[in-house]
Structures are given as structure tokens and as C-alpha cells.
C-alpha positions, 0 to 999 in steps of 0.5 A, spaced: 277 597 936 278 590 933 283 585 935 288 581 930 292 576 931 300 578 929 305 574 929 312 575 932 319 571 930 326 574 932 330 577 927 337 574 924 340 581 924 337 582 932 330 585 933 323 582 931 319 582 925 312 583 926 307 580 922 298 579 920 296 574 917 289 578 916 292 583 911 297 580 906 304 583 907 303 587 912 309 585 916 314 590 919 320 590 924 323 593 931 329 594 935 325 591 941 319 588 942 314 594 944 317 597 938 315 592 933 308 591 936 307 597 936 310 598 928 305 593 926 299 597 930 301 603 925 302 598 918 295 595 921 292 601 921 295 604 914 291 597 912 285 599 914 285 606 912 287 603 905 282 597 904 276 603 907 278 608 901 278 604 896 271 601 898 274 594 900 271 589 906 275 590 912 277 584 915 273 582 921 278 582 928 277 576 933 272 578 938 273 578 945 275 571 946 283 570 944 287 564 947 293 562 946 297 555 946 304 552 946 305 546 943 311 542 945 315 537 940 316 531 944 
């Protein structure tokens, strides 16, 4: 199982739109956080499978170090 980085942002309309910047306009939306994530799992899954039927490299995941940091504007 591979790890990718997904961004997450609020919707105007309500819910979250979900995207990853590995797959080029692989971006979904949910009503709730879980479902959003779990939205874009299945479209990264879809990308896959896609990019592996046509014989195209799949990008590589992140590996077992993720971080996260938060940067506050002063």
C-alpha cells in the first residue's frame, strides 16, 4: 500500500473537496470529512488502475515518513 499526499479545503456550498497533487485532476468532494477522503481513495485507486492498463508509470507514494506542518502569518 502506497501513501499519497491529499489536499483537503472546505466547500463554498458545504462539505470538502479532496484532491492529490500526484494524479493531475484527481479531485473529488463529500458531504463529510470521512466521506471525502474516503471519495478520493477510490478516485486514487481508479488512477491507478488506469495509469496500470495503459502501461504508464505509476507515481511513487511517500514511503513511511510523513510530516505535517502548520505554518501561522504573523
Amino acid at each position: 500500500m502506497s501513501k499519497y499526499i491529499v489536499y483537503v479545503e472546505p466547500a463554498e456550498e458545504g462539505g470538502y473537496i479532496v484532491s492529490c497533487p500526484h494524479f493531475p485532476g484527481c479531485v473529488t468532494q463529500g458531504e463529510t470529512l470521512d466521506e471525502a477522503l474516503e471519495m478520493i481513495r477510490d478516485a486514487i485507486k481508479g488512477c491507478i488502475i488506469s495509469l496500470k492498463k495503459h502501461g504508464d508509470p505509476v507515481p511513487a507514494g511517500l514511503g513511511e515518513i510523513v510530516e505535517k506542518i502548520e505554518v501561522v502569518e504573523a
